[in-house]
VOPAGU-2260 file (C-alpha; in pm, 1 decimal, decimal comma):
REM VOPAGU-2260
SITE   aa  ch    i         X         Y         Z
SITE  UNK   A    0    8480,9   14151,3   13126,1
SITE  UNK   A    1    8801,5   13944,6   13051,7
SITE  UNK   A    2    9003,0   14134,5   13222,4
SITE  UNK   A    3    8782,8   14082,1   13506,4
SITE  UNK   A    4    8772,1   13725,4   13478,8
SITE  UNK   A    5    9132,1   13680,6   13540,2
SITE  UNK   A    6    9149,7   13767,8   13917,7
SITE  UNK   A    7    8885,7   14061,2   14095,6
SITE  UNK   A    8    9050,7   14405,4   14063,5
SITE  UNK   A    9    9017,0   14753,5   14205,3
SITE  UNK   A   10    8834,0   15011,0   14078,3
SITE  UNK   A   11    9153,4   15230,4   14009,4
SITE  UNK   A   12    9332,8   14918,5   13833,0
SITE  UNK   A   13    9016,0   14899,1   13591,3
SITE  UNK   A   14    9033,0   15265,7   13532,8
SITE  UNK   A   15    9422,0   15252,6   13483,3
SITE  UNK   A   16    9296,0   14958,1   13239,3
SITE  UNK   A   17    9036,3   15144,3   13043,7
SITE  UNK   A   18    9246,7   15431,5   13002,4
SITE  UNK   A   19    9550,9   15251,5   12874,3
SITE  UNK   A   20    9313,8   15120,2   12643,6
SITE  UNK   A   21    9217,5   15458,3   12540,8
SITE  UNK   A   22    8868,3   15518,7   12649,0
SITE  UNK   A   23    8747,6   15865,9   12714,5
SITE  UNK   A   24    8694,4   15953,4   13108,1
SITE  UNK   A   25    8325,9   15997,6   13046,5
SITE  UNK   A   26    8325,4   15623,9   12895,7
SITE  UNK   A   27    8559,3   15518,1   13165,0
SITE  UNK   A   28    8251,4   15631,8   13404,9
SITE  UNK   A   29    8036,4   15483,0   13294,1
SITE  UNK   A   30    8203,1   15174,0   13261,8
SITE  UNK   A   31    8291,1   15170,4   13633,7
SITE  UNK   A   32    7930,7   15257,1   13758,8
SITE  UNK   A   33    7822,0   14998,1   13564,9
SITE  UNK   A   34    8033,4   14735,9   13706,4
SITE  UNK   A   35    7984,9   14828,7   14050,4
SITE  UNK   A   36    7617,2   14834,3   14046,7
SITE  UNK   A   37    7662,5   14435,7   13890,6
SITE  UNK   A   38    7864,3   14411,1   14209,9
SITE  UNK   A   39    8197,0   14360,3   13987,1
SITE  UNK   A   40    8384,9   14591,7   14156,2
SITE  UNK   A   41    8403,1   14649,2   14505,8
SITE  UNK   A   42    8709,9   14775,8   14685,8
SITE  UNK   A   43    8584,3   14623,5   15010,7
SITE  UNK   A   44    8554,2   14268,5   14908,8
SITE  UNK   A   45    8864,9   14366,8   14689,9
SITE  UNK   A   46    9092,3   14449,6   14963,3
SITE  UNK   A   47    8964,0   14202,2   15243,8
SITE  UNK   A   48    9005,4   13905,9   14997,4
SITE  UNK   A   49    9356,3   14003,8   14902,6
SITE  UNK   A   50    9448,6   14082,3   15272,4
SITE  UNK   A   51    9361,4   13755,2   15383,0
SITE  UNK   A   52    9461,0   13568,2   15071,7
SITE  UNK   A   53    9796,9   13752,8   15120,8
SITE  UNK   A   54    9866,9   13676,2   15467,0
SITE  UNK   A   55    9728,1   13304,8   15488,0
SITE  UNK   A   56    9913,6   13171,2   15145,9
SITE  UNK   A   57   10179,2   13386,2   15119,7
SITE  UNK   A   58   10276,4   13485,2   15447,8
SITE  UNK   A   59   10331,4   13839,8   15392,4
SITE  UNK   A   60   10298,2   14065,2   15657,5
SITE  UNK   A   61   10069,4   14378,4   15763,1
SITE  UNK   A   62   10309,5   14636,3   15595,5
SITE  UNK   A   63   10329,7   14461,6   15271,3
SITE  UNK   A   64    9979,6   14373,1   15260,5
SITE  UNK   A   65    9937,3   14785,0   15291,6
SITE  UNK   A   66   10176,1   14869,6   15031,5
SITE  UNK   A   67   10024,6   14660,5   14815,0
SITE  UNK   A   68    9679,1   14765,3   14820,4
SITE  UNK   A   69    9787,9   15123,7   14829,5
SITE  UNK   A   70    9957,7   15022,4   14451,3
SITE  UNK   A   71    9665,6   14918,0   14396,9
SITE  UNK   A   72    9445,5   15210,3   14484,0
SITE  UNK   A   73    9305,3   15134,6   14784,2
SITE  UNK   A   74    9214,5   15426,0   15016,9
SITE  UNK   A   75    9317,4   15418,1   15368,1
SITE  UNK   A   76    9051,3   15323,8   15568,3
SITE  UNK   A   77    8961,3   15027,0   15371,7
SITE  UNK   A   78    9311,8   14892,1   15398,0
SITE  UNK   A   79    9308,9   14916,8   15768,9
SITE  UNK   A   80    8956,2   14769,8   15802,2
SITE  UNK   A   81    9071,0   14472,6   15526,7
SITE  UNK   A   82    9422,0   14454,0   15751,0
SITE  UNK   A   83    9266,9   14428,2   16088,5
SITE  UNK   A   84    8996,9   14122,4   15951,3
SITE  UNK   A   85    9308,4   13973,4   15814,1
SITE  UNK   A   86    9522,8   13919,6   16093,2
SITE  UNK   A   87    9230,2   13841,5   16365,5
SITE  UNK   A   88    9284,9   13531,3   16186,3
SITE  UNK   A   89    9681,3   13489,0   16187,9
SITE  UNK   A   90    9895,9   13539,4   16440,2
SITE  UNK   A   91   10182,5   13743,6   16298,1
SITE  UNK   A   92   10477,9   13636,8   16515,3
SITE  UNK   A   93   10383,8   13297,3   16473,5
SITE  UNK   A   94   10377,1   13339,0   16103,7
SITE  UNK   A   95   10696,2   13472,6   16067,8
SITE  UNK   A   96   10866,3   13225,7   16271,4
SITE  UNK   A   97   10738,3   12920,4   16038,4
SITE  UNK   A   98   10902,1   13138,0   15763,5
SITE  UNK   A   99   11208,6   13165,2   15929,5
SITE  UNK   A  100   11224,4   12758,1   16000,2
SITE  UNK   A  101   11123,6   12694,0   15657,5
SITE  UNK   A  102   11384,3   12929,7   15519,9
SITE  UNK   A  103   11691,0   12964,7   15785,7
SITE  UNK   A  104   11686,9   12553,7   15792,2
SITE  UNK   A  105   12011,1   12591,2   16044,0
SITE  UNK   A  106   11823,7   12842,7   16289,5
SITE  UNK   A  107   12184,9   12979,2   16376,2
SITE  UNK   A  108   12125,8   13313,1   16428,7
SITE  UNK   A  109   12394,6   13373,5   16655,9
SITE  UNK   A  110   12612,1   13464,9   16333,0
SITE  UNK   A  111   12581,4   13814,6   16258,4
SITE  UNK   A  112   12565,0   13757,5   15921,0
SITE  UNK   A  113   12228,5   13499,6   15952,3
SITE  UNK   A  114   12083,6   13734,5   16195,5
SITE  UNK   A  115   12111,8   14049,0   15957,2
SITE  UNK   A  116   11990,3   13820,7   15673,3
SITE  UNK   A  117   11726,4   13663,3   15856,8
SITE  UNK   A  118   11569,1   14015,4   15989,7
SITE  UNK   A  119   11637,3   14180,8   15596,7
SITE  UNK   A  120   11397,1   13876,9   15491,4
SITE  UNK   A  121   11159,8   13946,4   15777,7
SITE  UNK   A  122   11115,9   14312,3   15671,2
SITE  UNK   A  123   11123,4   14253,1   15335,3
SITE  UNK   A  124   10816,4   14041,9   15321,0
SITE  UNK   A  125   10610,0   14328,4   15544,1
SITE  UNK   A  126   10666,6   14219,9   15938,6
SITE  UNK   A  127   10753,4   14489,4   16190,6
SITE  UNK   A  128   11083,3   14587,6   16352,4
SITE  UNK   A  129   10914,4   14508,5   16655,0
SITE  UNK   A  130   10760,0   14111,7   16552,3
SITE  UNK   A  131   11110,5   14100,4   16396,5
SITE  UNK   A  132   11319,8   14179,3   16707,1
SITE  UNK   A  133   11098,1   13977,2   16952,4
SITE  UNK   A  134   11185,0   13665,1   16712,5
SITE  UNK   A  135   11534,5   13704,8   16656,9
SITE  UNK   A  136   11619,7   13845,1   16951,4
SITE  UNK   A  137   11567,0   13441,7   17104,4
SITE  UNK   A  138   11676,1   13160,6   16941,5
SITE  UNK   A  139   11436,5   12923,7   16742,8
SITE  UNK   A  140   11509,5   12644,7   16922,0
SITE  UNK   A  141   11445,8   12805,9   17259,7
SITE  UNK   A  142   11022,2   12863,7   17209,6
């Protein structure tokens, strides 16, 4: 239950858990139908809230969200059902230019250099080559 307590988890992170902690798989079973009929697990409600928590605080975007919950053992279709209530709510291109004004404080992107850096931080915090090129491919200032 403490390890529960700390943040909500998937069900494969509290199996992962339970077997580093060297319970048998027939214990481990029991354990997790347990919790999920007390409604402490639920991969649903697990991977909405971290999509949305994800993309609204952090500013990550969709493919990062993804990768994440697939660590986390999140199966497909939940991801993409948790992804697509996510970003109803955000607007991805607009997110990712706030990021680059916070970040990129000069907004100079017609350096090579800035423009290769700017696009590696784009993609590495999960936006598309497409939401990427639309961006850089215009100057800040210029929207």
């Amino acid at each position: 239950m403490r390890y529960l307590g700390y943040r909500s988890r998937s069900e494969a992170e509290t199996r992962r858990y339970l077997h580093r902690r060297g319970c048998t798989p027939a214990v481990i079973e029991t354990v997790i139908e347990r919790l999920r009929s007390l409604n402490y697990l639920d991969d649903g409600a697990f991977a909405r809230d971290w999509a949305l928590t994800r993309a609204q605080s952090r500013a990550f975007g969709r493919r990062r969200i993804e990768q994440e919950l697939l660590d986390k053992g999140i199966g497909r279709p939940l991801i993409q059902a948790a992804l697509r209530e996510a970003f109803e709510q955000v607007d991805e291109t607009e997110r990712a230019r706030r990021l680059l004004i916070r970040y990129f404080k000069s907004g100079d992107f017609t350096e090579p250099k800035t423009l290769r850096r700017a696009a590696a931080f784009l993609h590495r915090r999960g936006y598309s080559s497409n939401v990427v090129f639309n961006l850089l491919r215009y100057s800040i200032e210029d929207d």
